[in-house]
Rosetta silent file (secondary structure, phi, psi, omega in degrees, C-alpha in Angstrom):
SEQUENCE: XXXXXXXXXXXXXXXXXXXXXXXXXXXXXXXXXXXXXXXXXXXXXXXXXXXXXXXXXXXXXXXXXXXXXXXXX
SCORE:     score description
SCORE:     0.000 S_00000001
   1 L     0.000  -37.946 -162.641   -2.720   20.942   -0.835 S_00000001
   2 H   -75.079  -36.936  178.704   -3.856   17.377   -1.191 S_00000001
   3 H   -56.951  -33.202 -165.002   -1.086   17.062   -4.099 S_00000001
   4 H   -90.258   -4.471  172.268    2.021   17.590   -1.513 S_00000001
   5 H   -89.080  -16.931 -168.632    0.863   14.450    1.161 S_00000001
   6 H   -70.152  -52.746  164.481    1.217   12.300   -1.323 S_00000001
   7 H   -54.844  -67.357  134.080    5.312   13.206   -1.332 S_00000001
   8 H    20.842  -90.582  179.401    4.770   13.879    2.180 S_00000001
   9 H   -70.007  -34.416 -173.853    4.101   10.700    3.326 S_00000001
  10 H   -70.060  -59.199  151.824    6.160    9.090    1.314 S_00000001
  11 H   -39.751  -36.091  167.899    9.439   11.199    2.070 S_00000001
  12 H  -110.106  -10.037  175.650    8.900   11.217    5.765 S_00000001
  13 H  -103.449  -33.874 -151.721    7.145    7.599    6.779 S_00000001
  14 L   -55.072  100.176  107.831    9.478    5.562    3.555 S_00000001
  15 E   -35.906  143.184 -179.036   11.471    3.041    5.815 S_00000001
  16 E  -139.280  144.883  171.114   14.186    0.472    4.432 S_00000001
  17 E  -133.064  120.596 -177.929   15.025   -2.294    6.193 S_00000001
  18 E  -115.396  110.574 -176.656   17.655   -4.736    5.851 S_00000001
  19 L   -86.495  155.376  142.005   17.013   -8.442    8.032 S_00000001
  20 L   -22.237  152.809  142.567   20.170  -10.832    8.090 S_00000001
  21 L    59.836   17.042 -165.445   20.011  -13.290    5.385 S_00000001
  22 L  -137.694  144.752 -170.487   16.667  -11.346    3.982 S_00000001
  23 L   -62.931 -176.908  173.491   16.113   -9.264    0.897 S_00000001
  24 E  -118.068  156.783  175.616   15.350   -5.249    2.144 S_00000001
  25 E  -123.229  163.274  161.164   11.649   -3.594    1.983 S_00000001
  26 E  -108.421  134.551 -175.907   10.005   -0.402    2.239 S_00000001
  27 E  -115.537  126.249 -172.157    7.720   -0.092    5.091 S_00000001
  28 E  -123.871  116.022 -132.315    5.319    2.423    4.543 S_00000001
  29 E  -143.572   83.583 -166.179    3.280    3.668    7.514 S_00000001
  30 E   -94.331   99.090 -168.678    0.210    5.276    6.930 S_00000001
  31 E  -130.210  147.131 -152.874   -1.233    6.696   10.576 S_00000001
  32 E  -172.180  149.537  153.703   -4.144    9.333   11.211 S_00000001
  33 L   -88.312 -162.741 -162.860   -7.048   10.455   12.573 S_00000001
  34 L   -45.670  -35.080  162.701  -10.668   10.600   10.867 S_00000001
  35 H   -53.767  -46.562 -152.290   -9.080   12.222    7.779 S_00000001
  36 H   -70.698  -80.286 -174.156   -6.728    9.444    7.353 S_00000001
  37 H   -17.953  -37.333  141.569   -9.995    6.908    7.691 S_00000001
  38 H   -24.393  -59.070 -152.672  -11.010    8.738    4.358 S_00000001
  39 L   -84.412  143.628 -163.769   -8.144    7.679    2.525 S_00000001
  40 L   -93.128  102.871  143.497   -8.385    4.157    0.048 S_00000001
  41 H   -36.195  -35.413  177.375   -4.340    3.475   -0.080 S_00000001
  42 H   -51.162  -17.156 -166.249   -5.139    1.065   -2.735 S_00000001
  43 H  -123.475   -5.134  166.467   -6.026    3.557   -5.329 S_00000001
  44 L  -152.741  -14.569 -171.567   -3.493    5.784   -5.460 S_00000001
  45 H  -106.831  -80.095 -144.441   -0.258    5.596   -2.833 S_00000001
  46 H   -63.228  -56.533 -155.094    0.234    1.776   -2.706 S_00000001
  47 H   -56.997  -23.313 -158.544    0.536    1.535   -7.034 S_00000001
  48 H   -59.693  -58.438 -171.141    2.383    4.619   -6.953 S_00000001
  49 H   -89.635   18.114  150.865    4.860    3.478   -4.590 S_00000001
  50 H   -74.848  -52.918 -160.777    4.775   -0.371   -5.972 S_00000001
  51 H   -73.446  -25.809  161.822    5.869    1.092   -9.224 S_00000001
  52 L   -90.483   -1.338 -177.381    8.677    3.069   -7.630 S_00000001
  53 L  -144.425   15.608  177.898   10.240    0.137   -5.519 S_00000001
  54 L   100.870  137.866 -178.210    8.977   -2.720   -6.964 S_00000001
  55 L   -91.193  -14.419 -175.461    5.342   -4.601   -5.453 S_00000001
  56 L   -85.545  -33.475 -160.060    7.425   -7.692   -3.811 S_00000001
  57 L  -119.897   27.881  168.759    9.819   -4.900   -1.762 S_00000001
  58 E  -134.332  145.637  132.711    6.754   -2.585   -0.335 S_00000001
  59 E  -107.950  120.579  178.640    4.583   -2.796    2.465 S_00000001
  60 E   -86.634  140.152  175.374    1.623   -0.546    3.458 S_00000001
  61 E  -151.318  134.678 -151.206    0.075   -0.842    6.631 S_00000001
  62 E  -124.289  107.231 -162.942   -2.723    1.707    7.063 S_00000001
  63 E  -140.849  104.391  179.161   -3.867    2.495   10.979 S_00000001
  64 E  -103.705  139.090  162.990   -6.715    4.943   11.739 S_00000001
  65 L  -169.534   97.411  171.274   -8.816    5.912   14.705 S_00000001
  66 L   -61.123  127.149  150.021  -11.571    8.770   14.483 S_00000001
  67 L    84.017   66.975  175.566  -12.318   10.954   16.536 S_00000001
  68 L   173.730  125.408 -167.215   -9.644   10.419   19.211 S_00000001
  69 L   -61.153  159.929  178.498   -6.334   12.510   19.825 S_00000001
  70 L   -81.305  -13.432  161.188   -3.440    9.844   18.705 S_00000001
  71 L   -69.272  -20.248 -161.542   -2.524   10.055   22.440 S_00000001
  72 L   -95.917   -8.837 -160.922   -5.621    8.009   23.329 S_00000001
  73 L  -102.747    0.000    0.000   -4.480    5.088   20.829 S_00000001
């Protein structure tokens, strides 16, 4: 199970953005409750997905809160 969020996340959160006059990134959007708080991006999701899009044209941004419905945030 743990093998298919990795694709998961990536395939449904992956954003591209293109500003005026500015190169485009991937915006990566990591959001969760108390499992999510668990998880190191650093050790396995950001290199993965540096290595597929480059480390200059991704950004991770990793947003948690345990042990509170995501309605509460």
């Amino acid at each position: 199970m743990s093998k298919l969020i990795l694709p998961l996340i990536v395939s449904s959160l992956a954003l591209t953005a293109n500003v005026q006059g500015e190169e485009a990134f991937h915006l990566f959007i990591l959001s969760g409750q108390s499992n999510m708080a668990g998880l190191d991006p650093d050790e396995s999701f950001t290199p993965a997905v540096q290595n597929a899009f480059g480390t200059e044209n991704v950004i991770v941004v990793k947003d948690d809160v345990g042990g509170q419905p995501i309605r509460r945030w």
